[in-house]
LONU-493096 format. One record per residue: x, y, z of N, C-alpha, C, O in turn. Coordinates in pm, whole numbers, padded with zeros to 5 digits, always signed. Layout:
BEGIN
XYZXYZXYZXYZ/...
***
This chain:
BEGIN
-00916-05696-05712-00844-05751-05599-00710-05679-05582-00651-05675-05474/-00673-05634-05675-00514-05589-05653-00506-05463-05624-00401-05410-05588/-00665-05377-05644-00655-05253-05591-00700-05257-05457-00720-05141-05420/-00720-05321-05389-00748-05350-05239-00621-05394-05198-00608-05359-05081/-00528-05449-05234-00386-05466-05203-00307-05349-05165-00264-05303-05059/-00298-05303-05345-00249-05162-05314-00318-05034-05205-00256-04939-05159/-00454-05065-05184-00498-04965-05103-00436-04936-04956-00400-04843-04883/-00451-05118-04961-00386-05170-04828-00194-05136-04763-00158-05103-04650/-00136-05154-04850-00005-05106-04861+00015-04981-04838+00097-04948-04752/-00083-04851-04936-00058-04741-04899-00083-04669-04795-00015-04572-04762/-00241-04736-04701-00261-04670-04597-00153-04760-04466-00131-04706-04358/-00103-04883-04496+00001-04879-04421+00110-04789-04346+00134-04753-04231/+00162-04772-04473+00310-04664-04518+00226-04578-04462+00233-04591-04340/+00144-04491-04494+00090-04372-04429+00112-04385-04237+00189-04323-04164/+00037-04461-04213+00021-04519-04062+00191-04515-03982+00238-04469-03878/+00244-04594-04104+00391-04604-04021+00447-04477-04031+00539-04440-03957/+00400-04412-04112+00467-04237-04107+00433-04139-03991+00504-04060-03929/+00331-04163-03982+00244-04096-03904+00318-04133-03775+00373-04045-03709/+00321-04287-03731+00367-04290-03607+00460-04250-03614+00469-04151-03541/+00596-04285-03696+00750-04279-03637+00773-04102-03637+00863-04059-03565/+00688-04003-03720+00689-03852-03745+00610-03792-03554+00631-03690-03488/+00541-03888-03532+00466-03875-03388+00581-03881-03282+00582-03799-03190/+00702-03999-03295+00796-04041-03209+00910-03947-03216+00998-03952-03131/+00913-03859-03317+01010-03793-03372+00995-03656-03221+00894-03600-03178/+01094-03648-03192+01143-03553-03070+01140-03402-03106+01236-03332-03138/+01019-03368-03094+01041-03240-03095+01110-03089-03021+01108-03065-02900/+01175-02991-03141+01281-02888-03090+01206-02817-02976+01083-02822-02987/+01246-02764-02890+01186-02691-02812+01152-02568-02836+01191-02511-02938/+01081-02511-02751+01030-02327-02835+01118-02199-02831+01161-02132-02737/+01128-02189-02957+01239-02074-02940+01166-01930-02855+01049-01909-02890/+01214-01848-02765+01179-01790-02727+01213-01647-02783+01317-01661-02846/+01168-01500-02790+01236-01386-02830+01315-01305-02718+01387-01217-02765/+01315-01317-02585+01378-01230-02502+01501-01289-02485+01531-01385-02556/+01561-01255-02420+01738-01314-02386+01703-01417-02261+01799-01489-02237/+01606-01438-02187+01575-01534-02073+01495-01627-02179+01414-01603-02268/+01561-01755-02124+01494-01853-02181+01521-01983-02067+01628-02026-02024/+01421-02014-02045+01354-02183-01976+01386-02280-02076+01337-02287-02189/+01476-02357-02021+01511-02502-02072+01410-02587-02029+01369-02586-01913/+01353-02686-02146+01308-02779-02108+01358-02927-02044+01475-02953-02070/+01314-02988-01995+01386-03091-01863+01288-03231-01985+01184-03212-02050/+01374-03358-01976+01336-03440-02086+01175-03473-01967+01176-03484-01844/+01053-03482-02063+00956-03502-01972+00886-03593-02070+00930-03596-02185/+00797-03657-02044+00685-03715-02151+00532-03730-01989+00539-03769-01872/+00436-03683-02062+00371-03666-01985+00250-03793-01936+00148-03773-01870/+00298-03920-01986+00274-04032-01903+00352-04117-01845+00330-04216-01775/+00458-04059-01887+00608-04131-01756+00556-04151-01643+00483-04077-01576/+00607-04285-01615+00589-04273-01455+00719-04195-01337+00838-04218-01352/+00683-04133-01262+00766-04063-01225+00757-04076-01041+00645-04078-00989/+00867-04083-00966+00842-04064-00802+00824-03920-00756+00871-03813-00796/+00741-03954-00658+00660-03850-00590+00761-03772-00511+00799-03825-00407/+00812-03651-00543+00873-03554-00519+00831-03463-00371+00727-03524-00348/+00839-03380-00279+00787-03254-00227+00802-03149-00340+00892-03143-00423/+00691-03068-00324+00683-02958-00431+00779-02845-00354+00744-02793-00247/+00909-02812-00425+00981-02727-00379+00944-02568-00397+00992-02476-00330/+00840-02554-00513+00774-02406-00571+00694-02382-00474+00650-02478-00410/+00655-02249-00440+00554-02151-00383+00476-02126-00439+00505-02131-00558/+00320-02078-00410+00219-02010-00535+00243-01971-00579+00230-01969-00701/+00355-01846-00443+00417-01698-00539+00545-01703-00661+00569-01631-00758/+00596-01799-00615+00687-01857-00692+00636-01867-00854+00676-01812-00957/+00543-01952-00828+00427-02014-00929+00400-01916-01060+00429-01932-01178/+00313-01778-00973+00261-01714-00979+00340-01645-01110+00291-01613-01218/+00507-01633-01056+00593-01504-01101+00635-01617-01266+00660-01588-01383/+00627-01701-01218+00698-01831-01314+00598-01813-01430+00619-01808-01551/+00472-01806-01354+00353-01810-01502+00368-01700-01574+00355-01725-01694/+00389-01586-01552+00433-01427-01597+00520-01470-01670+00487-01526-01774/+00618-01460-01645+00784-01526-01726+00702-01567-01807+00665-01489-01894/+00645-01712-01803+00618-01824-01915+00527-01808-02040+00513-01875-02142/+00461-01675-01984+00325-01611-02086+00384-01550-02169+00377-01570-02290/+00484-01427-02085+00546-01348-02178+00657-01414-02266+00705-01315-02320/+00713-01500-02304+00793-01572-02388+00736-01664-02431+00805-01751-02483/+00593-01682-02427+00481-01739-02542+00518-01901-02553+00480-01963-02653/+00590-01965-02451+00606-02089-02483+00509-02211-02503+00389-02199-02482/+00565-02330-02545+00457-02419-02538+00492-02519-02438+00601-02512-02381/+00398-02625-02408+00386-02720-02310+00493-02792-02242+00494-02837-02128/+00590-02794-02340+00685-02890-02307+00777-02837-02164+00823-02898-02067/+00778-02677-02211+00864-02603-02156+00788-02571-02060+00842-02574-01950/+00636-02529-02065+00584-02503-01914+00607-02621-01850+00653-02594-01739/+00597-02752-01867+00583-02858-01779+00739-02900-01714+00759-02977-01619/+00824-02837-01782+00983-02866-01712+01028-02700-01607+01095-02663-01511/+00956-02661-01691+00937-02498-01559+00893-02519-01446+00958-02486-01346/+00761-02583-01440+00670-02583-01348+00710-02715-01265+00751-02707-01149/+00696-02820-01326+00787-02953-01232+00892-02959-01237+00901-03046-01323/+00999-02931-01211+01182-02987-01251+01200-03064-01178+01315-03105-01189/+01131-03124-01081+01146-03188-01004+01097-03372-01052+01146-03477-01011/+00974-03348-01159+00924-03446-01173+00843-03515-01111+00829-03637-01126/+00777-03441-01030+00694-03477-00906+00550-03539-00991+00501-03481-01087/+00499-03658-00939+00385-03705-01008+00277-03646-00980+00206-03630-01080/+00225-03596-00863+00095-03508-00847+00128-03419-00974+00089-03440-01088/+00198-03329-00937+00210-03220-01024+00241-03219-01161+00246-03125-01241/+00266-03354-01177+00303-03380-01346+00133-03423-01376+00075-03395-01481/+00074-03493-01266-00109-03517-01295-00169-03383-01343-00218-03360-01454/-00158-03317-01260-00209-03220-01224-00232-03123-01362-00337-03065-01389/-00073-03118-01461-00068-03021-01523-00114-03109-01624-00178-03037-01700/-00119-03242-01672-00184-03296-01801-00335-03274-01792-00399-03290-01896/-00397-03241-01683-00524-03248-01619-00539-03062-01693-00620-03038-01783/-00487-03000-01661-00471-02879-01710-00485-02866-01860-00574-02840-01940/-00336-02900-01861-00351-02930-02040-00452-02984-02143-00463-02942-02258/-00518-03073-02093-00629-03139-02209-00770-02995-02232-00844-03007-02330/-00778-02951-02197-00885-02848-02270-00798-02709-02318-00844-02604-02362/-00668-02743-02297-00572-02584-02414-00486-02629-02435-00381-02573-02406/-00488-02769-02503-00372-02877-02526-00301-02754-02666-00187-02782-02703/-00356-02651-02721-00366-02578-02860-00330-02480-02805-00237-02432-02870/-00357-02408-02702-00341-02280-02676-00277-02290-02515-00347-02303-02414/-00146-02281-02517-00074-02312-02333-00090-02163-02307-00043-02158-02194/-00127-02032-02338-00178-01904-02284-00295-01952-02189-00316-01917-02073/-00364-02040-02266-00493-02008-02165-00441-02128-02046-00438-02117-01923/-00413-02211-02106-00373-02314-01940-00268-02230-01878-00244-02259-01761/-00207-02145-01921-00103-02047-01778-00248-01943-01717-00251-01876-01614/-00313-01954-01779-00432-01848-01675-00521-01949-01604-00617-01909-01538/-00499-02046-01610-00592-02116-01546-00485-02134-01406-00520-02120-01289/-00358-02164-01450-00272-02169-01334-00247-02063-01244-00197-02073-01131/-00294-01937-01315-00231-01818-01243-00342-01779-01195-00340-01692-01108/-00432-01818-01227-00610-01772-01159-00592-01874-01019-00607-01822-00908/-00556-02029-01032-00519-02097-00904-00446-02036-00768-00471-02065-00651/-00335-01931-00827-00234-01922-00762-00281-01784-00690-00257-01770-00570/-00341-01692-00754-00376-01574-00718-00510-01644-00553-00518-01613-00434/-00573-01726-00625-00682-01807-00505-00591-01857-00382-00609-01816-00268/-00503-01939-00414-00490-02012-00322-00361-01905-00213-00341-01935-00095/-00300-01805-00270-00259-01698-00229-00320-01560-00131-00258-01499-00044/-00434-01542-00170-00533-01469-00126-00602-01538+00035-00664-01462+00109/-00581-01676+00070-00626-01736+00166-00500-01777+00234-00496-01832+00344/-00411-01752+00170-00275-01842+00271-00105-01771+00162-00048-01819+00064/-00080-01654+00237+00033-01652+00122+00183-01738+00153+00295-01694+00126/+00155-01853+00208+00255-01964+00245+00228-02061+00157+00319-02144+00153/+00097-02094+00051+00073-02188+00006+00170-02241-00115+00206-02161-00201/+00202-02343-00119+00262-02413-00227+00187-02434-00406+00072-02414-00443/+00296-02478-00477+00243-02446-00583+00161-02563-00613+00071-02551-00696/+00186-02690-00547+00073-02838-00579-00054-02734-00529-00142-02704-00609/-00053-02697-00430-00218-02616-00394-00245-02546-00467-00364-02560-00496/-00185-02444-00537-00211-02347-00649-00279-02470-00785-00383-02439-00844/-00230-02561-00809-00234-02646-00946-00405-02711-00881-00519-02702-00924/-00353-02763-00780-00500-02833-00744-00626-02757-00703-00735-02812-00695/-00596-02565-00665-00742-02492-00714-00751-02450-00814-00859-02399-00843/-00642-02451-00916-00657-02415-01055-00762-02537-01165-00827-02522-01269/-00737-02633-01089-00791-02807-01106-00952-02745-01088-01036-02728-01176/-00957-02729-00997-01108-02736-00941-01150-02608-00964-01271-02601-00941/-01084-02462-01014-01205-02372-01099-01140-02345-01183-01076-02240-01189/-01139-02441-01278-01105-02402-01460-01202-02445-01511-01195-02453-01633/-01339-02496-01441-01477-02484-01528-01465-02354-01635-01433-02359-01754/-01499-02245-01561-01532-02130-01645-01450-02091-01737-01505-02029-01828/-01296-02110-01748-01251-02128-01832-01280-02241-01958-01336-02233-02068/-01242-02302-01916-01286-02460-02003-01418-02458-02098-01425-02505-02211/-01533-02388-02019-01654-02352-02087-01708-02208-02164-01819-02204-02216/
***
């Protein structure tokens, strides 16, 4: 009986580690070039008001370049790409994120494969349109 106690206690403590090490705020990505993207405080189920998307595809486009080549991770694409905080586009990019939640190289090609599309048919298009055909052909990526 008392080793079911103690079992109990230890996978506690574990559990509570786990979470409060989960809550723990992580540093942002150091980058190597002298340009560096600040991250904007984000959590990606905030609720947030619906913004106009002030970015361009091309905008988009040049932003994803930047963001590849200084190898960053999520936090920092998602305060690059929204600063605004716009909720489509904060959807949009967690929608992105869950199949290269490990690797944000390949979710910037999924964005920049969007942007090159939705560019090629309209070079006025905005970057929510770039995110939302990047949405709808990142099958082949994804698979």
């Amino acid at each position: 009986m008392e080793w079911i106690v103690t079992t109990a206690v230890v996978v506690a403590i574990l559990v509570l580690a786990v979470f409060l090490g989960s809550k723990r705020r992580k540093e942002p990505s150091r980058v190597p070039s002298g340009e560096r993207v600040e991250p904007a405080k984000f959590s990606p189920t905030a609720p947030t008001k619906s913004v106009q998307s002030k970015l361009s595809a091309a905008e988009l486009l040049c932003l994803v370049h930047r963001l590849r080549d200084q190898n960053v991770q999520w936090d920092v694409i998602w305060s690059a790409v929204n600063p605004t905080n716009d909720a489509e586009v904060q959807r949009l990019l967690v929608e992105i994120r869950g199949p290269h939640m490990f690797a944000p190289h390949l979710g910037l090609s999924v964005i920049e494969d969007g942007c090159r599309r939705v560019l090629a048919s309209s070079p006025n298009a905005d970057a929510l349109a770039a995110l939302r055909e990047a949405i709808r052909r990142q099958d082949p990526f994804v698979r």
